[in-house]
C-alpha positions as CSV (number, residue, x, y, z in Angstrom):
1,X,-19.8,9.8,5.1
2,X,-20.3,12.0,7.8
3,X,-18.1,9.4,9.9
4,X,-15.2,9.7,8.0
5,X,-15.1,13.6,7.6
6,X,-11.1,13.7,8.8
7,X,-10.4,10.4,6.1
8,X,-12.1,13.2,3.2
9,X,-10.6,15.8,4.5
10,X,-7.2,14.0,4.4
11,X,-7.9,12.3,1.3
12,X,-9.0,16.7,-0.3
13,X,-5.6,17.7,1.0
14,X,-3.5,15.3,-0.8
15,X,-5.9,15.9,-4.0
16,X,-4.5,19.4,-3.3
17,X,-1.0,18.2,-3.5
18,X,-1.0,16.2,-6.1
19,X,-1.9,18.6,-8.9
20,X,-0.6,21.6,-7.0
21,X,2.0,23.7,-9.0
22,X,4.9,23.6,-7.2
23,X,7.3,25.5,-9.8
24,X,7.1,28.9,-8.4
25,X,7.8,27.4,-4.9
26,X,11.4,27.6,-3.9
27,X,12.6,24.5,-2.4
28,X,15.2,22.8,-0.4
29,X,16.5,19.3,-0.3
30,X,17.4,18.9,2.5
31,X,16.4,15.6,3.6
32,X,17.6,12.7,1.2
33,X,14.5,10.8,-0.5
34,X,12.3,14.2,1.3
35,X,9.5,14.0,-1.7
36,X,9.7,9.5,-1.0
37,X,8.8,10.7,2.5
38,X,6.4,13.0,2.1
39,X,4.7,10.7,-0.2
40,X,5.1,7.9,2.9
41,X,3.5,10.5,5.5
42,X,0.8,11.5,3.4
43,X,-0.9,7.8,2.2
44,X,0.3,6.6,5.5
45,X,-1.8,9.5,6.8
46,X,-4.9,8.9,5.1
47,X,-5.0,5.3,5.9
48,X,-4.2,5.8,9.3
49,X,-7.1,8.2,9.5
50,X,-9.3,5.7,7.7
51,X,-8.7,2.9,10.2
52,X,-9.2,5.2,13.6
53,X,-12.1,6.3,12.5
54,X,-13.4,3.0,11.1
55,X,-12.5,1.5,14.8
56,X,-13.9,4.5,15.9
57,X,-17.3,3.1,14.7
58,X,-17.1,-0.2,15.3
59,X,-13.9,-1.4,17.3
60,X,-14.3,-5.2,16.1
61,X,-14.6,-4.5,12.6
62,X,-12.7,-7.4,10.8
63,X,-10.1,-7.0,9.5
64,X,-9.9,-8.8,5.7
65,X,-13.2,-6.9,5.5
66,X,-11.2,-3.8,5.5
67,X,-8.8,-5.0,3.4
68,X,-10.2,-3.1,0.6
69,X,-11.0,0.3,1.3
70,X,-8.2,0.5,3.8
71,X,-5.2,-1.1,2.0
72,X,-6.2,-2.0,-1.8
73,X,-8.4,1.5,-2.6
74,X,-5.9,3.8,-1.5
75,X,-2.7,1.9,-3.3
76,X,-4.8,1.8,-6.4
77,X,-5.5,5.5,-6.0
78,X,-2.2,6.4,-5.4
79,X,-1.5,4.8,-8.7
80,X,-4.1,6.5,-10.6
81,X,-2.9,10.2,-8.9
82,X,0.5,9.1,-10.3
83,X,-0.8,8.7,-13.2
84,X,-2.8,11.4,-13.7
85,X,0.0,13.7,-12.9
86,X,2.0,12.6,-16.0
87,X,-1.1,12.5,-18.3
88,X,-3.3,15.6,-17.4
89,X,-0.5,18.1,-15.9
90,X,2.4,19.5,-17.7
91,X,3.9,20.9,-14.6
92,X,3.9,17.2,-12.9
93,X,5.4,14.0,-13.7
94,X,4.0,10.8,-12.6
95,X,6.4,8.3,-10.8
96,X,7.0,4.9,-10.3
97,X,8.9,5.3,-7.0
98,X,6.3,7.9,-5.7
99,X,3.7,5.1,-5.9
100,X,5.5,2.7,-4.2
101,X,6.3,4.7,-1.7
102,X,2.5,5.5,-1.4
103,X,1.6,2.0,-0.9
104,X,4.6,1.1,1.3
105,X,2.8,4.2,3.7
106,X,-0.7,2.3,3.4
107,X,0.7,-0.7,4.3
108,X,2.9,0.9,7.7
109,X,-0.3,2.7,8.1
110,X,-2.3,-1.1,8.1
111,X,0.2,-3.0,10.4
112,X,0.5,0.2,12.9
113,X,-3.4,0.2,13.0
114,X,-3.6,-3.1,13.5
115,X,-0.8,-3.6,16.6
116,X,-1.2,0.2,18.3
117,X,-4.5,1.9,17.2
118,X,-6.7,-0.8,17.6
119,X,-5.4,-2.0,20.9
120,X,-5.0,1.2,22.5
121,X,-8.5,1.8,21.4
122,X,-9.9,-1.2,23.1
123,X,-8.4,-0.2,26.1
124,X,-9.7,3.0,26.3
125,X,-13.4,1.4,25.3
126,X,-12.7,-1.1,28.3
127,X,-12.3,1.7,30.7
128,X,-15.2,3.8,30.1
């Protein structure tokens, strides 16, 4: 685990967020669909993390092997954070939309990994 101390420490910080009070917090909408995109940044975030540093360790790593804890773990606990919002907080609601916007941000977070992290990685490998 030591390896993946920025995933947990990614991974603590949304814990943070997601049962967070946020009722004595003034806020602004000022971006439309802000809370989708915060939801976006932040599993989008943690996967992205998650895949740097699992290329980090091992730059060939395959791919459908990280299928799971890369792209199925985190949608499933994005779903179960959702849910645990509505169910064990009064000042929190769990939502539909939230969670698919969670997932849409683990699978940008896949797809950019894949074509940009990775790659530039390599390269950087290749030249030291």
């Amino acid at each position: 685990m030591k390896s993946y101390w920025l995933t947990l420490l990614t991974l603590m910080f949304i814990l943070f967020l997601t049962f967070f009070n946020f009722k004595d917090v003034q806020r602004t909408e000022t971006v439309v669909l802000g809370d989708k995109i915060v939801h976006l940044v932040m599993y989008f975030t943690l996967c992205a993390v998650f895949w740097y540093e699992s290329f980090k360790l091992n730059i060939n790593v395959n791919t459908l092997r990280m299928l799971f804890p890369a792209v199925i773990m985190p949608a499933a606990f994005s779903g179960v954070m959702e849910y645990a919002q509505s169910t064990m907080t009064d000042y929190r609601t769990g939502d539909f939309d939230d969670f698919v916007f969670n997932v849409i941000g683990v699978l940008l977070a896949a797809v950019f990994s894949l074509l940009v992290t990775r790659p530039l990685m390599r390269r950087f490998i290749s030249k030291h």
